[in-house]
C-alpha positions, 0 to 999 in steps of 0.5 A, spaced: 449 768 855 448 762 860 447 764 868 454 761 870 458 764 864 456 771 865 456 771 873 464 768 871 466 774 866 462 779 870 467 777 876 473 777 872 472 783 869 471 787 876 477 783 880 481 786 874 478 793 872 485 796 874 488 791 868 484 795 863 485 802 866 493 800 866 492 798 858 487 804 856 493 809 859 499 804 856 495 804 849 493 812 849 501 814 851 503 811 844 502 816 838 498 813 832 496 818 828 492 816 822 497 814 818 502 813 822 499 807 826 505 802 825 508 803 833 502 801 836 501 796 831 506 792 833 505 793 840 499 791 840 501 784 836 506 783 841 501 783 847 497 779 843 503 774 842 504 774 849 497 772 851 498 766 847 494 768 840 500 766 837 495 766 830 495 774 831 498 777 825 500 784 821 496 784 815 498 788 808 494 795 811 497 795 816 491 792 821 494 787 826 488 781 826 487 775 830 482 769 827 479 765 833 476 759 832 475 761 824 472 756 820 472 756 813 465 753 813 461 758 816 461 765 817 466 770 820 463 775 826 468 782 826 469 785 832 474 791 831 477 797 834 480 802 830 488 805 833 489 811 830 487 817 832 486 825 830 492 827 834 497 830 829 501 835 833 502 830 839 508 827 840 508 825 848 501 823 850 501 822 859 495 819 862 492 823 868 487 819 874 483 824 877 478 821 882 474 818 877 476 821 871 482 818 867 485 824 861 489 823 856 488 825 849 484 819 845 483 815 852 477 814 849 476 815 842 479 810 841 485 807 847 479 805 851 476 800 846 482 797 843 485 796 851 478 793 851 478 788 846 485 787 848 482 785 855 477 781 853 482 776 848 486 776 855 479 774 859 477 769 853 484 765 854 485 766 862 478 762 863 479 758 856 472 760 854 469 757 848 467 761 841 460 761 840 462 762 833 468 764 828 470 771 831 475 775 826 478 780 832 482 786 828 484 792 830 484 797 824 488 803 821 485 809 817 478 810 821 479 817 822 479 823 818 482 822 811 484 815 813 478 814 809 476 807 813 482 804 809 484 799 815 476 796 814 476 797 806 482 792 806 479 786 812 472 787 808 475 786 801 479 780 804 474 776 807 469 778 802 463 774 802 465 770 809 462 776 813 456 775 818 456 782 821 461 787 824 461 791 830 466 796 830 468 797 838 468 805 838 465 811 842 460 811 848 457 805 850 450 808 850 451 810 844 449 804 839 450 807 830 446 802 826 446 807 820 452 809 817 453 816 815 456 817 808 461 824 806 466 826 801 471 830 802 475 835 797 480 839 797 479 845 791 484 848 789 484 856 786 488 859 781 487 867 778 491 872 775 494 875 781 499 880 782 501 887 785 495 889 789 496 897 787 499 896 779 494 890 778 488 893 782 482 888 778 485 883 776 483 876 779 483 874 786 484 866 788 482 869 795 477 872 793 474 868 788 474 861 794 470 866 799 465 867 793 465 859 792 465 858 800 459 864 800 454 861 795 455 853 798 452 856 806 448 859 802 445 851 799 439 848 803 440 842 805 434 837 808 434 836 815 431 828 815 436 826 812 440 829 815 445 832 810 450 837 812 457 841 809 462 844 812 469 848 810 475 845 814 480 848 812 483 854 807 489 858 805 493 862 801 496 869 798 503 871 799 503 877 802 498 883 805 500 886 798 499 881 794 494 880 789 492 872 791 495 868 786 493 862 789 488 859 794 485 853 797 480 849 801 477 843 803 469 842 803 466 836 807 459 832 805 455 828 809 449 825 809 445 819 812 442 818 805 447 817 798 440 820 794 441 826 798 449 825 798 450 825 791 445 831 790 449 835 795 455 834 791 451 835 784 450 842 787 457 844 790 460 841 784 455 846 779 458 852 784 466 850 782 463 850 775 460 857 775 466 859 778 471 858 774 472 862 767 479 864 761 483 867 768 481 862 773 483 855 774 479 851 779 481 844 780 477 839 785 481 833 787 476 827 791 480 826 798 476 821 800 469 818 801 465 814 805 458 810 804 453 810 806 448 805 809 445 800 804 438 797 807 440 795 813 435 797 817 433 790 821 438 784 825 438 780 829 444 785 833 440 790 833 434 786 838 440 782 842 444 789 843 437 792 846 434 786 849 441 786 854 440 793 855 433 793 856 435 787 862 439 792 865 432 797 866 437 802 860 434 805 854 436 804 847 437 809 842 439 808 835 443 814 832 447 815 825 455 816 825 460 815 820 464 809 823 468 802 821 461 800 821 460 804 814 462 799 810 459 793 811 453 796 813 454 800 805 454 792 802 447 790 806 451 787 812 449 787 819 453 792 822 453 797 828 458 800 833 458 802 841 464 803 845 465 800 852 465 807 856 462 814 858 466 821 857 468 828 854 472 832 848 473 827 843 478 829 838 481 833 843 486 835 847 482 835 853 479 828 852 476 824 858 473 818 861 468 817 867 472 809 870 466 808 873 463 807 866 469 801 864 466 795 868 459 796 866 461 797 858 466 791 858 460 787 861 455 789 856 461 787 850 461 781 854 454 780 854 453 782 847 460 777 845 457 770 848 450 771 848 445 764 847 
């Protein structure tokens, strides 16, 4: 990045932090529960229409995308920031400034880089800064837990063959994912005899029956490089206190940073509902979603110019694994990785926070990153 450019950015991105802080607080007061994006969607189209991106578009998944200086010649560059959020209950969302904290459930997973990229396609046409490349801008639908990254699935799907990288504008701006973590999910579902828990004392019980299941997985050991893990979100059924459970279910989540390791784990835990079942117990598993993991993409030239501006900047730069928008292009060989534009708290939680003192810095460092030489 020349001396005269960055020194022009960084100004403005100073001068107009309260800008920032103002869309970060708009963008997280909109509910966009995974799935039901379609308002903030249109906010955000509307807003890029009013800077002037008149080629920002909806696409048939949902994503609101905006091509600058695309060129069918050469390669697209993604920078994307997912829109939807882990919020299902919430309904009316008012953000908070303490000092120099900023609360507001998703402020930081993922208002802050949606407002981010958002304020830098603001910044690119108010100081009419040229593209160092074809830049694919989109800000995604279904990132976050049974979206099953359908937003990025459908852009990767589309520009297929056209993409040099992606960067996916998500989590902590020290935080740099350059591996994707893979996982399946399932919802396994458990029907048995049942009945009266008094006349039919013995027969089978679903509830039963899914603890057993869920007992023999804790028990599965699993390696810790690469990390592989499982977990049971959520479980339920029975009718009453005296009922012998008819009916049960629950779901399972796997994950690991290997896809050998991945499908092992799957093989074990399917092998588990297998053994399970019998002449009075049904077990059905149903895929509710998966991720891939990485697939050899270990060095890029984004990994060097991403450490060389923080090295710059006297920061150490750790690389970790995560399951992000990234996971796609990284599952098809494509250099990809994700970092976000601020510091803070309780993500996926009601309690979410944001340090303000961290924006300035993270937006110089997207700056920096974006129009590097």
């Amino acid at each position: 990045m020349n001396e005269a450019l960055k020194k022009e950015t960084f100004s403005y991105i100073e001068r107009h932090q309260d800008r920032l802080v103002d869309l970060i607080c708009t963008i997280s007061s909109i509910p966009s529960p995974t799935g039901q994006e379609q308002k903030k969607a249109e906010w955000i189209l509307q807003y890029l229409h009013n800077l002037g991106a008149a080629e920002a578009y909806i696409d048939r998944a949902g994503n609101v995308l905006f091509p600058w200086h695309v060129d069918a010649s050469r390669p697209v560059l993604i920078y994307n920031a997912h829109i939807d959020t882990v919020f299902n209950q919430v309904d009316t969302i008012t953000p908070t400034i303490t000092g120099n904290i900023l609360a507001a459930p998703s402020c930081g997973d993922n208002s802050s880089c949606t407002a981010g990229l958002l304020f830098l396609i603001g910044m690119i046409f108010e100081l009419h800064i040229a593209a160092p490349a074809g830049i694919l801008f989109a800000f995604n639908v279904g990132e976050e837990g049974l979206g099953n990254l359908k937003g990025m699935r459908h852009i990767m799907e589309t520009w297929k063959n056209k993409v040099a990288s992606v960067i996916a504008v998500d989590g902590k701006s020290d935080a740099i994912v350059n591996v994707a973590v893979g996982s399946r999910r399932y919802k396994v579902a458990v029907e048995a005899e049942g009945g009266h828990s008094w006349m039919h004392f013995g027969n089978a019980n679903a509830i039963a029956v899914a603890a057993a299941m869920i007992n023999e997985l804790y028990a599965l050991k699993v390696p810790y490089y690469p990390k592989t893990t499982y977990n049971i979100g959520t479980i339920s059924g029975g009718t009453t206190v005296n009922s012998i459970a008819a009916y049960a279910e629950f779901t399972i989540d796997l994950r690991s940073e290997s896809k050998e390791a991945l499908l092992q784990l799957d093989t074990a835990c399917s092998a588990i509902i297998q053994r399970a079942q019998t002449d009075t117990i049904k077990i059905t598993a149903t895929l509710l979603g998966e991720r891939p993991c990485s697939s050899s993409v270990m060095k890029a030239e984004i990994y060097d110019r991403i450490l060389d501006i923080r090295r710059k900047h006297g920061q150490d730069t750790v690389f970790i694994a995560s399951s992000t928008d990234a996971n796609i292009a990284l599952s098809q060989g494509i250099p990809a990785m994700s970092f976000g534009i601020c510091r803070g708290k309780g993500a996926h939680t009601v309690q979410e926070t944001l340090e303000l003192d961290s924006l300035v810095p993270g937006m110089q460092q997207l700056t920096e990153f974006i129009f590097h030489e």
